[in-house]
MARNUPA-437336 format. One record per residue: residue number from 1; residue in one letter; x, y, z of N, C-alpha, C in turn. Coordinates in steps of 0.2 Angstrom, whole numbers, plus 5000, padded with zeros to 4 digits. Example, Ala and Ser with C-alpha at 12.3 -4.5 7.8 and 13.67 -1.06 7.14 Angstrom:
2
NODE num residu n_east n_north n_up ca_east ca_north ca_up c_east c_north c_up
NODE   1      a   5066    4972 5039    5062     4978  5039   5066    4984 5039
NODE   2      s   5064    4989 5035    5068     4995  5036   5064    5000 5039
This chain:
241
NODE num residu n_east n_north n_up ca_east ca_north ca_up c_east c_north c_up
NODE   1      x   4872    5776 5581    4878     5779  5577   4884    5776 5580
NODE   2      x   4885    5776 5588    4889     5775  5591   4891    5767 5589
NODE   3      x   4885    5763 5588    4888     5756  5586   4888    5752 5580
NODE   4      x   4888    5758 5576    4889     5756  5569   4896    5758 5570
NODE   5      x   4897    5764 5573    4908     5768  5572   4909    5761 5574
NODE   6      x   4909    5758 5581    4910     5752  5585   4913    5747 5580
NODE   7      x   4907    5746 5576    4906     5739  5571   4910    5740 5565
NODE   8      x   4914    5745 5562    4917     5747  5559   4927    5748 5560
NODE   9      x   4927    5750 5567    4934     5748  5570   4935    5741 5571
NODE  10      x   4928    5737 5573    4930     5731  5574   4933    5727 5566
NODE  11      x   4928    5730 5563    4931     5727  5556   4936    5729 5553
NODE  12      x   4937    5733 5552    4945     5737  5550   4949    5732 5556
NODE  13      x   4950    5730 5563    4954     5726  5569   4955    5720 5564
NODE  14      x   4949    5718 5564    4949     5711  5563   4953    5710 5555
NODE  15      x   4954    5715 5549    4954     5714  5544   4963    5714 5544
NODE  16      x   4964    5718 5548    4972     5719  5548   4975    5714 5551
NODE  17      x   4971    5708 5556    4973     5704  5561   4973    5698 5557
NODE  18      x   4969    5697 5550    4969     5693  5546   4974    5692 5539
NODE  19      x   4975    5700 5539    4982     5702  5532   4986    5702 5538
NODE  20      x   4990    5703 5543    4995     5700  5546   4995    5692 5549
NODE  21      x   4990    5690 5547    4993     5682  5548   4992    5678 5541
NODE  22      x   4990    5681 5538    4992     5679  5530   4999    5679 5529
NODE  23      x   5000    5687 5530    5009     5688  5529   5013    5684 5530
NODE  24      x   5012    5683 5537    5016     5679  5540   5018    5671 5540
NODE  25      x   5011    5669 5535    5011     5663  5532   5020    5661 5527
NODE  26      x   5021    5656 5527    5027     5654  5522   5026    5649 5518
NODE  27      x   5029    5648 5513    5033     5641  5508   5037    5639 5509
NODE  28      x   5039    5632 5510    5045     5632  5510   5047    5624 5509
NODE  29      x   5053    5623 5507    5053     5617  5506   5058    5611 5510
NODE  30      x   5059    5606 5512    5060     5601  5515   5063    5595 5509
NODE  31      x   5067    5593 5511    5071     5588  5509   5078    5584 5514
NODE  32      x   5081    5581 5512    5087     5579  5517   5094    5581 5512
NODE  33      x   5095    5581 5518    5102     5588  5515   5109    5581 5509
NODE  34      x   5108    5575 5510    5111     5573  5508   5109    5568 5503
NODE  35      x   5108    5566 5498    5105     5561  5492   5113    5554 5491
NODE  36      x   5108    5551 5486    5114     5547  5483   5111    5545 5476
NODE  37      x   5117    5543 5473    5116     5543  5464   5114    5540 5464
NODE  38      x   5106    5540 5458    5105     5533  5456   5098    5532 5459
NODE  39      x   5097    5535 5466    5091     5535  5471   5085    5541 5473
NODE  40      x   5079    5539 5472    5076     5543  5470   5077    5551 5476
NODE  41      x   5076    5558 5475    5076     5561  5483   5071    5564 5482
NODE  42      x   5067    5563 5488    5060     5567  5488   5060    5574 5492
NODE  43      x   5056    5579 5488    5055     5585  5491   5047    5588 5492
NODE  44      x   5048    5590 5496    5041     5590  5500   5040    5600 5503
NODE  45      x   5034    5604 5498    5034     5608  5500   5026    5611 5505
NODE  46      x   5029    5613 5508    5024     5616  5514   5022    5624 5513
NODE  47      x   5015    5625 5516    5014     5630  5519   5010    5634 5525
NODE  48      x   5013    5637 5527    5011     5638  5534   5013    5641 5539
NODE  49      x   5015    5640 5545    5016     5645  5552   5023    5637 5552
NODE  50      x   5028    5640 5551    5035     5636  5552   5034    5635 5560
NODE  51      x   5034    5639 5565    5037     5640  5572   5032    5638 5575
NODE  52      x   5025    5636 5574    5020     5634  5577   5017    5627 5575
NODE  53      x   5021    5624 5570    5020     5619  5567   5013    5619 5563
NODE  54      x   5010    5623 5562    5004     5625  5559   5002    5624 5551
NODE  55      x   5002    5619 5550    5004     5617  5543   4995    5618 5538
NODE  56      x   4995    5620 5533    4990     5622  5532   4987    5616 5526
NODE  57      x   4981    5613 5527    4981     5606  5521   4979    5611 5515
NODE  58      x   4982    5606 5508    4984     5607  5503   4977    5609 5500
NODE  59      x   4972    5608 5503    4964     5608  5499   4962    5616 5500
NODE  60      x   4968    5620 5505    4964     5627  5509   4971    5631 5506
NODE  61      x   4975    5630 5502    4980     5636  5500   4977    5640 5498
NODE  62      x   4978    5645 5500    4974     5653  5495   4978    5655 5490
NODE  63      x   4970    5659 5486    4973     5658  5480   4975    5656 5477
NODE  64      x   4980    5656 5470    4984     5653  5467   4993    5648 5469
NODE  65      x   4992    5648 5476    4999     5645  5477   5001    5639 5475
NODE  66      x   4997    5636 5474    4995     5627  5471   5000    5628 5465
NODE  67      x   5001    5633 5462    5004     5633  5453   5011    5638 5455
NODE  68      x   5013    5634 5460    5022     5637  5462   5026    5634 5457
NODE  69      x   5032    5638 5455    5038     5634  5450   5041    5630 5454
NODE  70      x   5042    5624 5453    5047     5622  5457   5054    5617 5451
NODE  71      x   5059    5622 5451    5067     5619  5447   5071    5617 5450
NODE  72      x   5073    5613 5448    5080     5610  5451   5087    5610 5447
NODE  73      x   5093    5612 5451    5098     5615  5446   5103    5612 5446
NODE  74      x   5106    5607 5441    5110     5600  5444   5119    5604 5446
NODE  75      x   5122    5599 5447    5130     5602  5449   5132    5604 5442
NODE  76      x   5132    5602 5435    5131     5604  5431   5128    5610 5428
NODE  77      x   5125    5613 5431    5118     5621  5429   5116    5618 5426
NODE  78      x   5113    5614 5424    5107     5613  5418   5101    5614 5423
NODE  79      x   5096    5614 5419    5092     5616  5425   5084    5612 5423
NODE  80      x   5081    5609 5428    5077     5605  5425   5069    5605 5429
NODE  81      x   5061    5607 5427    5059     5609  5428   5056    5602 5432
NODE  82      x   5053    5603 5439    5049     5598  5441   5041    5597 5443
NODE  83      x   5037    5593 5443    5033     5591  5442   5032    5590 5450
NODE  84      x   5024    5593 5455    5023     5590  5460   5018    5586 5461
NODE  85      x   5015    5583 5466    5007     5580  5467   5005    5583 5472
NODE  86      x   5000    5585 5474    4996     5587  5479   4993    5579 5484
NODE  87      x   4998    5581 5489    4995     5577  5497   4992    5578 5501
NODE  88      x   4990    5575 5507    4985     5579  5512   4986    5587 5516
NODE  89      x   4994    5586 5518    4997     5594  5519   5002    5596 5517
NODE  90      x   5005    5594 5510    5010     5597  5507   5008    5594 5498
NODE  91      x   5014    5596 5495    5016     5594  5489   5022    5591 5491
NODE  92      x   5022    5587 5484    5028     5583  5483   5033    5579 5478
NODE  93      x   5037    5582 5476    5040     5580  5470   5047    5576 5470
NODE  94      x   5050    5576 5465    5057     5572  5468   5061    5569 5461
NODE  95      x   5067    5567 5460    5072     5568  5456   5077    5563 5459
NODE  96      x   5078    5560 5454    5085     5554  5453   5092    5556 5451
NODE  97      x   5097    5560 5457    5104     5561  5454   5107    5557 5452
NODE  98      x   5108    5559 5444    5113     5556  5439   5120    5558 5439
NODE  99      x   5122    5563 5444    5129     5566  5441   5129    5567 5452
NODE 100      x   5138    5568 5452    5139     5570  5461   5142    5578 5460
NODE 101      x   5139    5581 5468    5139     5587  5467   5135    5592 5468
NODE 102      x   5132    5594 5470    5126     5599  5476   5120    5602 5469
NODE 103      x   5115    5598 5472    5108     5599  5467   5107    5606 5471
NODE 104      x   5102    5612 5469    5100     5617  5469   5093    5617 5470
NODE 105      x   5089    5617 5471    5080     5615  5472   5079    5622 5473
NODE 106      x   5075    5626 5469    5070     5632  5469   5064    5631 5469
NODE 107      x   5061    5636 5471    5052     5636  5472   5051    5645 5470
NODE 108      x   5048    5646 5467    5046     5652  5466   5039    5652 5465
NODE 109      x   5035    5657 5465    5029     5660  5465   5024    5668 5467
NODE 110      x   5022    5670 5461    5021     5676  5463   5014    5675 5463
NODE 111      x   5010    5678 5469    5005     5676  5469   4998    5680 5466
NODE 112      x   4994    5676 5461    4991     5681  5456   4986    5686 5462
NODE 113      x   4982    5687 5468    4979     5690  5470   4983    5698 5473
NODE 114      x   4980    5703 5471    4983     5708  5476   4979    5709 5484
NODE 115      x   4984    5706 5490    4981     5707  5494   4981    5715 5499
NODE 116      x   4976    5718 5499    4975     5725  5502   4979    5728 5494
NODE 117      x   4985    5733 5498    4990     5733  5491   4997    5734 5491
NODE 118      x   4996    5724 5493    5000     5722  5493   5002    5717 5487
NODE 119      x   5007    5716 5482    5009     5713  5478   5014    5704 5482
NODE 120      x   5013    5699 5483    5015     5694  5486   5020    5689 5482
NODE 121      x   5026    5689 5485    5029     5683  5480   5035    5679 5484
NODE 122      x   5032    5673 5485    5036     5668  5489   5041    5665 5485
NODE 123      x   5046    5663 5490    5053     5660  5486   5055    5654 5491
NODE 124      x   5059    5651 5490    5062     5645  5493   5067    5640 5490
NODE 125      x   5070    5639 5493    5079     5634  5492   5078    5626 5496
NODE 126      x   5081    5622 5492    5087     5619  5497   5092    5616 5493
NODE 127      x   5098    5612 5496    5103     5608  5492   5102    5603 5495
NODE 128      x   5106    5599 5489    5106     5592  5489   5113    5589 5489
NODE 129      x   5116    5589 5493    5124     5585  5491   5124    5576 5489
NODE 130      x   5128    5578 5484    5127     5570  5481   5136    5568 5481
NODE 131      x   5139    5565 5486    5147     5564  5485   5151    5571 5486
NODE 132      x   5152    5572 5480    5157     5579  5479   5153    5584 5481
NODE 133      x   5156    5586 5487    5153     5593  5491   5155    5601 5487
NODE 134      x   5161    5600 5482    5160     5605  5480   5157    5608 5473
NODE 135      x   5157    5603 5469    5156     5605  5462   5148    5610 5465
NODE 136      x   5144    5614 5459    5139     5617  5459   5137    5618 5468
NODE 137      x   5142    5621 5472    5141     5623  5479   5140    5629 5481
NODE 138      x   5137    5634 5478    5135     5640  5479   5130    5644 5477
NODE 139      x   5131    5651 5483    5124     5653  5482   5120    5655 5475
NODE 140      x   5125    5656 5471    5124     5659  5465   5118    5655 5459
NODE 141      x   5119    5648 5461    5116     5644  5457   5108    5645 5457
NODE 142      x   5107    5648 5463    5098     5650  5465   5100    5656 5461
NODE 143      x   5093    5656 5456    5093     5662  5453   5086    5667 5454
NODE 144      x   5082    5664 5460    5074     5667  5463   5080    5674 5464
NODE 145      x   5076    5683 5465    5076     5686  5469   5079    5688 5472
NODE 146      x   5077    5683 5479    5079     5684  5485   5080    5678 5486
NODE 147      x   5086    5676 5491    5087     5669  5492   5091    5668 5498
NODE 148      x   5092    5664 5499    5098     5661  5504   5100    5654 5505
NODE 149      x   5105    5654 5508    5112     5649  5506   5116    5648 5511
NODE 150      x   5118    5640 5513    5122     5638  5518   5128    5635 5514
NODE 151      x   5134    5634 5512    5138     5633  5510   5140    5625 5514
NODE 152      x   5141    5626 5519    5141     5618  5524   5136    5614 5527
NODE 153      x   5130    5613 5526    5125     5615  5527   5124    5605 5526
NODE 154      x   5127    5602 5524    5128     5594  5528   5130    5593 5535
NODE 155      x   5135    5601 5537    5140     5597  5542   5135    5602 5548
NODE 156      x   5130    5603 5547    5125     5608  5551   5124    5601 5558
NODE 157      x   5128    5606 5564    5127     5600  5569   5125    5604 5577
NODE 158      x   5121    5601 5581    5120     5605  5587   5125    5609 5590
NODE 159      x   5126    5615 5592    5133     5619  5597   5139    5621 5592
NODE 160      x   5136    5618 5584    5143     5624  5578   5138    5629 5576
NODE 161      x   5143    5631 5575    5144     5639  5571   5139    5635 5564
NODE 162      x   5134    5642 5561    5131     5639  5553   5130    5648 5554
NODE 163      x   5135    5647 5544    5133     5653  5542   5130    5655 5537
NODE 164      x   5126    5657 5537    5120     5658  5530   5121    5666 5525
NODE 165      x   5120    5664 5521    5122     5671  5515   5115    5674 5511
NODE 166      x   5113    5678 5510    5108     5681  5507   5109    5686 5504
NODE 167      x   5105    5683 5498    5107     5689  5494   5099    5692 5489
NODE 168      x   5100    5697 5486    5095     5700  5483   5097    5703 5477
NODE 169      x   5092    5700 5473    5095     5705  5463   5099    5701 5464
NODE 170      x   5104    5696 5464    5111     5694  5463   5115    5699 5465
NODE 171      x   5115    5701 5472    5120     5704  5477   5118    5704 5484
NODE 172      x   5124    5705 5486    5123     5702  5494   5120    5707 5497
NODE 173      x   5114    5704 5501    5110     5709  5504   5112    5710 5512
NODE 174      x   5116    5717 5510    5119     5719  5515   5114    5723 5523
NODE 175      x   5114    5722 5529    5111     5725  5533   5101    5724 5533
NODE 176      x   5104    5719 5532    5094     5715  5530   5094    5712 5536
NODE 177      x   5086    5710 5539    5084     5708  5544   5081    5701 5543
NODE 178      x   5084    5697 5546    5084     5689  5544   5079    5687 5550
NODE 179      x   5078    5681 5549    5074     5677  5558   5075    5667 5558
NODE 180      x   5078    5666 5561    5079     5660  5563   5074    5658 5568
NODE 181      x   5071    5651 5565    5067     5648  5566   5068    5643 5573
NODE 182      x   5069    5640 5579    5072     5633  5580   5068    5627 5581
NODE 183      x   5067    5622 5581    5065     5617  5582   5057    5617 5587
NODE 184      x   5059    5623 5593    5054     5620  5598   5051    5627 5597
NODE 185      x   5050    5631 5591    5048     5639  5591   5050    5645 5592
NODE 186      x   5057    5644 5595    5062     5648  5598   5064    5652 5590
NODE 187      x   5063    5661 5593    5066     5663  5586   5069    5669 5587
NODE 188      x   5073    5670 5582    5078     5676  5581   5079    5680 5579
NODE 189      x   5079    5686 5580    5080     5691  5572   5088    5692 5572
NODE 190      x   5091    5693 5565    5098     5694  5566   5099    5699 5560
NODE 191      x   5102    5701 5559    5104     5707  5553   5111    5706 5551
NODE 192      x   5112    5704 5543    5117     5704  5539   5123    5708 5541
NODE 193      x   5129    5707 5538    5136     5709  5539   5137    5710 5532
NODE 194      x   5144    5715 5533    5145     5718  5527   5145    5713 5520
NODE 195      x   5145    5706 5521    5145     5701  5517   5138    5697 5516
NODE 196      x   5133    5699 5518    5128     5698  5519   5126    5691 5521
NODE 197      x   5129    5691 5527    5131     5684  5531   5127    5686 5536
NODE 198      x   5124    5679 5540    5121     5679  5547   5123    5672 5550
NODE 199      x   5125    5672 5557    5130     5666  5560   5124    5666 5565
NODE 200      x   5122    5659 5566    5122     5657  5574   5123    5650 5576
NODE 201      x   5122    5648 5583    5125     5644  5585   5117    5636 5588
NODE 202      x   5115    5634 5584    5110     5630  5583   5110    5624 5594
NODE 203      x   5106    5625 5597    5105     5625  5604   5103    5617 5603
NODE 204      x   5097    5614 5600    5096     5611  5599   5097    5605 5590
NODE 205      x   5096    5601 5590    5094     5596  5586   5087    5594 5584
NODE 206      x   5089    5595 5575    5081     5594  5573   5080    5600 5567
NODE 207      x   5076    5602 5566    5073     5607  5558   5074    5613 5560
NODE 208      x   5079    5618 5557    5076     5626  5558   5075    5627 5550
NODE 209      x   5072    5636 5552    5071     5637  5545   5073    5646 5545
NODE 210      x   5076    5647 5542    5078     5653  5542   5076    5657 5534
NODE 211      x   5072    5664 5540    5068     5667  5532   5071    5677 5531
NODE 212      x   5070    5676 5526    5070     5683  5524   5065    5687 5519
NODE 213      x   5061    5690 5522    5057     5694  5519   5059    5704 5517
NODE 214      x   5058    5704 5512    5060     5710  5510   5053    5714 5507
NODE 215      x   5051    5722 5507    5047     5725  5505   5049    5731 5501
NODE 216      x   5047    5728 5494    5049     5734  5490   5043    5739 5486
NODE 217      x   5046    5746 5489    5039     5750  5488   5041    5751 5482
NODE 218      x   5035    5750 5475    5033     5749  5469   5025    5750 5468
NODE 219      x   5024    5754 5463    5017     5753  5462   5015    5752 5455
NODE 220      x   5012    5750 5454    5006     5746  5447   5001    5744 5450
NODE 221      x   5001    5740 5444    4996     5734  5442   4996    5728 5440
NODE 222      x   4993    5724 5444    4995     5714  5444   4985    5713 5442
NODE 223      x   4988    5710 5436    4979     5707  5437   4975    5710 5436
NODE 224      x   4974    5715 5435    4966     5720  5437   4965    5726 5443
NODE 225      x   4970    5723 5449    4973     5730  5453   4978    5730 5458
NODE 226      x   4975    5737 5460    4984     5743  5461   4988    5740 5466
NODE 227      x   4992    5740 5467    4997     5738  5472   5001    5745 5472
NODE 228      x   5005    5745 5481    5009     5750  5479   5018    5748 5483
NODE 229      x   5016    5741 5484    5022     5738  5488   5023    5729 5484
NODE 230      x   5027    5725 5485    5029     5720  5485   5035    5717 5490
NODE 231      x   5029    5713 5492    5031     5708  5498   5034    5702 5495
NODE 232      x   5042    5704 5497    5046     5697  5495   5049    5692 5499
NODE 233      x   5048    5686 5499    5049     5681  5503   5054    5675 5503
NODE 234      x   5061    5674 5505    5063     5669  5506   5063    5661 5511
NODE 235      x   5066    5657 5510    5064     5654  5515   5070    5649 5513
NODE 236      x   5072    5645 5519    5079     5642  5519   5079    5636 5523
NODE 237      x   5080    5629 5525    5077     5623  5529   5084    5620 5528
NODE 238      x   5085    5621 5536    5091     5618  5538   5090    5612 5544
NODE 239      x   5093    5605 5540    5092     5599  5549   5097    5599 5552
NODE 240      x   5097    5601 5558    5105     5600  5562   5104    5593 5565
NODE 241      x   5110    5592 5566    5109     5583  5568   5111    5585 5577
């Protein structure tokens, strides 16, 4: 009796050690913060543990992640749907800027499995400046959810100021809890200002990634079953030089 309760705790342990490191899994996308007209720019999406470098190959994504949207939103708003290939440990797709002026790259995806009852839906950004830094340079052009947005975000340099903006539903999401990722695993939690802004001062050179995860208690049904929360996700990929 005694080691079947045993065998039971253990399992219930292990199960919740397993849906916490699922969660904590990301999407997120990678490109160079800078293009040029006329030249191909490639975008290269991951998933996985950002902070531990633990990148997950393309052959073992759970569930249905493989069928993410990924759009692209020129300085113009037109908005243009893109096509990936599947590589050893990412996707990768890419677009030739025809016009100057900050491209938009979204990633969406809501993921068809309810895990436990939890409803799952990954989001991701980046920009692409092509010449003119200000045409199409804002955060409004991402239309995912929940998102985030660096406005200077070429001139992202070791020991400056970077300020990132988040918003949720198309409004600033005021007093949310963000986490800055840095280069060598070093992370941070920081929380929104009345503008739904987060500043920090980047220590090193090299990739960060800055996410914002929000949980909205909602119940239904996805698919066949119940959920009673939905786990939303963003994710943001900034190179400081």
């Amino acid at each position: 009796m005694k080691s079947n309760s045993l065998q039971k705790v253990l399992f219930v342990i292990l199960t919740l050690l397993f849906s916490a490191s699922t969660f904590a899994h990301a999407l997120w996308i990678e490109t160079k913060a800078i293009g040029t007209k006329g030249k191909a720019q490639k975008i290269d999406i991951y998933f996985g543990e950002f902070s531990d470098k633990d990148i997950t190959k393309t052959a073992k994504w759970f569930s249905d992640i493989k069928d993410f949207s990924l759009v692209l939103i020129t300085p113009s708003k037109k908005e243009i749907k893109l096509t990936s290939t599947a590589l050893e440990d990412k996707y990768q797709a890419s677009f030739i800027p025809d016009e100057e002026g900050v491209y938009t790259v979204t990633m969406h995806h809501t993921v068809k499995d309810v895990y436990g009852t939890m409803k799952l839906d990954y989001n991701s950004s980046a920009t692409v400046t092509v010449g003119n830094p200000s045409k199409g340079n804002e955060a409004t052009a991402n239309t995912n959810i929940i998102s985030l947005f660096s406005k200077e975000i070429t001139a992202a340099k070791k020991n400056g100021k970077i300020t990132v903006n988040a918003l949720y539903d198309a409004k600033i999401a005021k007093s949310q809890k963000m986490k800055v990722i840095a280069p060598n695993g070093w992370e941070k939690e920081l929380w929104s200002n009345e503008n739904g802004e987060i500043s920090f001062t980047p220590l090193w050179s090299g990739n960060y990634m800055v996410e914002f995860a929000y949980t909205e208690k909602s119940e239904g049904e996805y698919n066949g079953k119940k959920y009673n929360e939905i786990w939303k996700m963003a994710t943001y990929f900034i190179a400081v030089k």
